[in-house]
C-alpha positions as CSV (number, residue, x, y, z in Angstrom):
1,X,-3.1,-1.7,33.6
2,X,-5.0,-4.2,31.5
3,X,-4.1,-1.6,28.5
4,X,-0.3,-1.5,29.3
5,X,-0.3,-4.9,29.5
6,X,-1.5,-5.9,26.0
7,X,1.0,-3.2,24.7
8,X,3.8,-4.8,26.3
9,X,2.5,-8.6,25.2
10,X,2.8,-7.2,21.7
11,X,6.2,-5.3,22.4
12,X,7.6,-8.4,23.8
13,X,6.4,-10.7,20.8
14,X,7.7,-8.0,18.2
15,X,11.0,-7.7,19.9
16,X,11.4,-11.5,20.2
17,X,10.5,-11.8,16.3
18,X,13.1,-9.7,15.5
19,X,16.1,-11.3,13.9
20,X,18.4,-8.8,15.9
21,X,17.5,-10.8,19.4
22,X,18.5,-13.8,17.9
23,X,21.8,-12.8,16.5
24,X,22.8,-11.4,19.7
25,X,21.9,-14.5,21.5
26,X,24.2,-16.5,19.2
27,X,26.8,-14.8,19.3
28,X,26.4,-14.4,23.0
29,X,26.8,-18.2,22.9
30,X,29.6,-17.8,20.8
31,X,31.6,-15.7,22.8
32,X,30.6,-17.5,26.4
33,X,31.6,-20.5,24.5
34,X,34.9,-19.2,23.4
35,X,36.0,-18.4,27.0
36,X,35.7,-22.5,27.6
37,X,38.5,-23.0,25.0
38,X,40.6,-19.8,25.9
39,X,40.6,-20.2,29.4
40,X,43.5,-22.7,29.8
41,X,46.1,-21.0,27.9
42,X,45.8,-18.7,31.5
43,X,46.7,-21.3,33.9
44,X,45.2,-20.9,37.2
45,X,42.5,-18.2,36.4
46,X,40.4,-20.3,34.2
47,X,37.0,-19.5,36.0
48,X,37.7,-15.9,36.6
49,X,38.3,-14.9,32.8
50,X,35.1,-16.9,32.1
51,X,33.3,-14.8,34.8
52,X,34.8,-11.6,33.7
53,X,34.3,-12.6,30.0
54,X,30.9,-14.0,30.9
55,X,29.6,-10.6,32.6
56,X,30.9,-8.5,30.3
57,X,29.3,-10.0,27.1
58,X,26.1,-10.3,29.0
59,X,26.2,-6.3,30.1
60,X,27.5,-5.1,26.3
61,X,25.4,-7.3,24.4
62,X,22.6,-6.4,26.3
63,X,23.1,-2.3,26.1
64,X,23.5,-2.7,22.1
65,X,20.5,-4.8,21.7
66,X,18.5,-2.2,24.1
67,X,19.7,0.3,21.6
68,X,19.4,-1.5,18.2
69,X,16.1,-3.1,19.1
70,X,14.3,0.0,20.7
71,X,15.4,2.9,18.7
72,X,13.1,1.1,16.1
73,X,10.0,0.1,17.7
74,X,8.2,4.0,18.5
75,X,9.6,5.3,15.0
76,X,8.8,2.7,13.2
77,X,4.7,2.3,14.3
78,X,4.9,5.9,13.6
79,X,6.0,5.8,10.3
80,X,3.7,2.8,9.4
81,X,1.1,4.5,11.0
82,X,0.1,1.8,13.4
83,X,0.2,4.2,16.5
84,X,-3.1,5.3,15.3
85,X,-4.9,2.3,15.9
86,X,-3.6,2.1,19.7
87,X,-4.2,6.5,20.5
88,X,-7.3,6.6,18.7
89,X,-8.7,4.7,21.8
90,X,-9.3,5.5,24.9
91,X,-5.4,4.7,25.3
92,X,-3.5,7.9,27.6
93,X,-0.4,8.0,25.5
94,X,1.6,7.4,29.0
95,X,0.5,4.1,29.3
96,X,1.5,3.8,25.7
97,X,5.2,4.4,26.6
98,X,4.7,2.7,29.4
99,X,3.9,-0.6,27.7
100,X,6.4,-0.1,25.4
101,X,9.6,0.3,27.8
102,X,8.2,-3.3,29.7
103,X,7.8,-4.9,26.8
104,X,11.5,-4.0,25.5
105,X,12.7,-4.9,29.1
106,X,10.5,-8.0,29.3
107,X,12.4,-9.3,26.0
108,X,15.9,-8.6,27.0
109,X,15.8,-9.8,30.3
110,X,14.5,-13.0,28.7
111,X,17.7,-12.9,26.5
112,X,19.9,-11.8,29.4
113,X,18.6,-14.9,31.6
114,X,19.5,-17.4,28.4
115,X,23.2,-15.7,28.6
116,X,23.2,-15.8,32.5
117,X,22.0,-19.8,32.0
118,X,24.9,-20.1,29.4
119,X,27.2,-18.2,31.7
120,X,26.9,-20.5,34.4
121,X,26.9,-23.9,32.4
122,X,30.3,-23.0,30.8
123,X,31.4,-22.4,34.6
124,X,30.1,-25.3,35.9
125,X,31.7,-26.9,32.8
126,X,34.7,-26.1,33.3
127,X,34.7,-27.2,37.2
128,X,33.9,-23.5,38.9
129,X,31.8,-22.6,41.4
130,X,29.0,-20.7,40.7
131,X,28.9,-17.7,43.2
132,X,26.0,-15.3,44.5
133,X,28.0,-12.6,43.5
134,X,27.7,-13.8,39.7
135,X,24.0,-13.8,39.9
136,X,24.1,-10.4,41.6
137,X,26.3,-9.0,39.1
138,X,23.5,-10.4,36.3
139,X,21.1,-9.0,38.5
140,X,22.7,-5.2,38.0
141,X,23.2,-5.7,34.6
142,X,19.3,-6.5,33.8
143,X,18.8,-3.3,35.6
144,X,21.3,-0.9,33.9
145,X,19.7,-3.0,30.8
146,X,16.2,-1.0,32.1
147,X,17.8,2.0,32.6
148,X,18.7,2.1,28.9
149,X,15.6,1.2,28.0
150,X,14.2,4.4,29.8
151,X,16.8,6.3,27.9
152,X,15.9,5.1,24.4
153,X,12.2,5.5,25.4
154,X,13.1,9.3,26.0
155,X,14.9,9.9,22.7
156,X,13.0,8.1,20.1
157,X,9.8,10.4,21.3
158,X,11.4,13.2,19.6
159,X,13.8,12.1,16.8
160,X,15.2,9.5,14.4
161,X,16.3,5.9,15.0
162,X,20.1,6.7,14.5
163,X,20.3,10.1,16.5
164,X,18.5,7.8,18.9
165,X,20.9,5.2,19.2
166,X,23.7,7.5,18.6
167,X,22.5,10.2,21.9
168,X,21.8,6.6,23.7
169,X,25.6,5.1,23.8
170,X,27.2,8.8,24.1
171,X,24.7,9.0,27.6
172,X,26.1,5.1,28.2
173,X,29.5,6.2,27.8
174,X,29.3,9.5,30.1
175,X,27.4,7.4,32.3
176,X,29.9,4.4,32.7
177,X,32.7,7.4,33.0
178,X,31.1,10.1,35.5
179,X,32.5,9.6,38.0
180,X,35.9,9.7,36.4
181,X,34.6,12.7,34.8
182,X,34.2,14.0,37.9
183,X,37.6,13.4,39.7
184,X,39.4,14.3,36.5
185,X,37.5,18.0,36.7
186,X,38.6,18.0,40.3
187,X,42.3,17.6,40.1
188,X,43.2,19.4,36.7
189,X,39.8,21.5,35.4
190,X,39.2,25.0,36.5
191,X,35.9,26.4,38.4
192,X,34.0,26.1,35.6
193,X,34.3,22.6,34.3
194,X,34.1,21.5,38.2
195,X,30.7,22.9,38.5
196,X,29.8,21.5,35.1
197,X,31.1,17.9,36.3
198,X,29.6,18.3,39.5
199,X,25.7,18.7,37.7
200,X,26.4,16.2,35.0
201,X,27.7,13.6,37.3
202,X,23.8,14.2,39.2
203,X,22.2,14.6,35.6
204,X,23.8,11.5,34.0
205,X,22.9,8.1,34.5
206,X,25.8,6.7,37.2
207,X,26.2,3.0,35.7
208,X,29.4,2.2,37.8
209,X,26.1,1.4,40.4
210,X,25.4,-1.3,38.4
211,X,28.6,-3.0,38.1
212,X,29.8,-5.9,40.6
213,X,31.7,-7.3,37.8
214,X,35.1,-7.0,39.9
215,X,33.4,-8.4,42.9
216,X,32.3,-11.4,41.1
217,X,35.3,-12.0,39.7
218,X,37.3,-12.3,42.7
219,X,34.7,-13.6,44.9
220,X,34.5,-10.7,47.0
221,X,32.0,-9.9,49.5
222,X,29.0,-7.4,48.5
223,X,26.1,-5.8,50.0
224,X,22.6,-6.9,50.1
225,X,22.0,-3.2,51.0
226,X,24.1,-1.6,47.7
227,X,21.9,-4.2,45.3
228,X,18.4,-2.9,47.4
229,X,19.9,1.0,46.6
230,X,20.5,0.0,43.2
231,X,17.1,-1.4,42.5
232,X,15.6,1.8,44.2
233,X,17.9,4.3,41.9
234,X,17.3,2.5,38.9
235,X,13.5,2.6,39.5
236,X,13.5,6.3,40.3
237,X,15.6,7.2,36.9
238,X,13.2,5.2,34.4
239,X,10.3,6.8,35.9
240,X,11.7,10.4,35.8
241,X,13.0,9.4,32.3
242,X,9.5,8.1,31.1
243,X,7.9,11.1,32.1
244,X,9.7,13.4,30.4
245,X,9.2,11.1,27.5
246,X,5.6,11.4,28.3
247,X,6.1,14.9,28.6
248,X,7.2,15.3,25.0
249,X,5.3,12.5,23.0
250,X,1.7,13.8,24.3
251,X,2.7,16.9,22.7
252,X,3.5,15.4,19.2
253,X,1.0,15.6,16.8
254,X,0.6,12.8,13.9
255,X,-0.3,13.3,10.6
């Protein structure tokens, strides 16, 4: 663990230093500020569009730095050759990934806590109250954050920065829609595209488990037991995902 843990220390630092984390940060100020000024022209919803706008940056914001920031880091220590230096030590190329995908994670959840803390000033600003079910819905959002992580993990083992982030949002798209995927195949598709619905919607990544953005928004009541199933589902994903990306990278050879 000792070994994982100075590759995700390193990860983390990288990640931080890179300009990319920063920009999104900004401009996730930006926009959580803008929803300050904006929110009056709707009179008598001012702290739900700053919620909704609030949750939503945090969850985009941090899927696209997930995918801009890790697409990079396996290729790119590949390419400079600096993977070397970590597998030509006693180093099991698992633990490698492994310390990789928590040091990604480490850094954006560190990002998505400054957005959360940003989040709830401009709440508190503007004379809201600051739920649980806002800090729940965060709470999801660092973990479909992971499970994105796990994805990019996967494809950067086996090809290029842009297919990587490319096959990355097309899986978070089909994700956020399988379900409706699903229904849709139901009422209007044949045999054939309901069978193929039926195993994507178990194959893909269901991030509607993830969202309790409606919830927050409304104040409605959730489930401690839905946020302990999430927790549990999102675990079980990344580790099947990171070891098929295990799977694949200890077969690569470098040259």
């Amino acid at each position: 663990m000792t070994k994982v843990y100075s590759i995700a220390l390193n990860t983390f630092r990288e990640s931080i230093r890179q300009k990319l984390l920063c920009v999104s940060l900004v401009f996730g100020g930006i926009f959580l500020a803008s929803t300050y000024v904006l929110s009056p022209l709707a009179v008598g919803a001012r702290e739900k569009i700053m919620t909704d706008v609030g949750l939503a940056a945090i969850s985009i914001l941090g899927v696209l730095t997930a995918v801009l920031v890790g697409s990079t880091l396996v290729h790119k220590e590949v390419e400079k050759r600096a993977v070397f230096m970590v597998l030509t030590r006693p180093v099991p190329r698992y633990q490698y990934l492994l310390g990789k995908f928590a040091g990604i994670v480490a850094a954006i959840v560190l990002m998505i806590t400054v957005m959360a803390g940003l989040m709830a000033a401009t709440v508190a600003l503007g004379r809201g109250f600051l739920r649980p079910a806002m800090f729940a819905a965060v709470y999801l959002s660092t973990l479909e954050v992971a499970v994105i992580c796990a994805v990019v993990i996967f494809f950067s083992t086996f090809t290029t920065p842009i297919l990587t982030s490319f096959f990355t949002l097309c899986l978070f798209a089909a994700g956020s829609l399988s379900n409706d995927l699903r229904v849709f195949a139901e009422k209007f598709g044949g045999s054939f595209m309901k069978i193929a619905m039926e195993v994507f919607y178990y194959i893909l990544p269901n991030l509607r488990v993830f969202n309790l953005r409606h919830e927050a928004v409304h104040d409605l009541h959730f489930s401690i037991s839905d946020l302990f199933m999430a927790t549990v589902y999102a675990a079980a994903y990344c580790s099947v995902l990171l070891f098929f990306a295990h799977l694949v990278f200890r077969r690569r050879e470098f040259s």
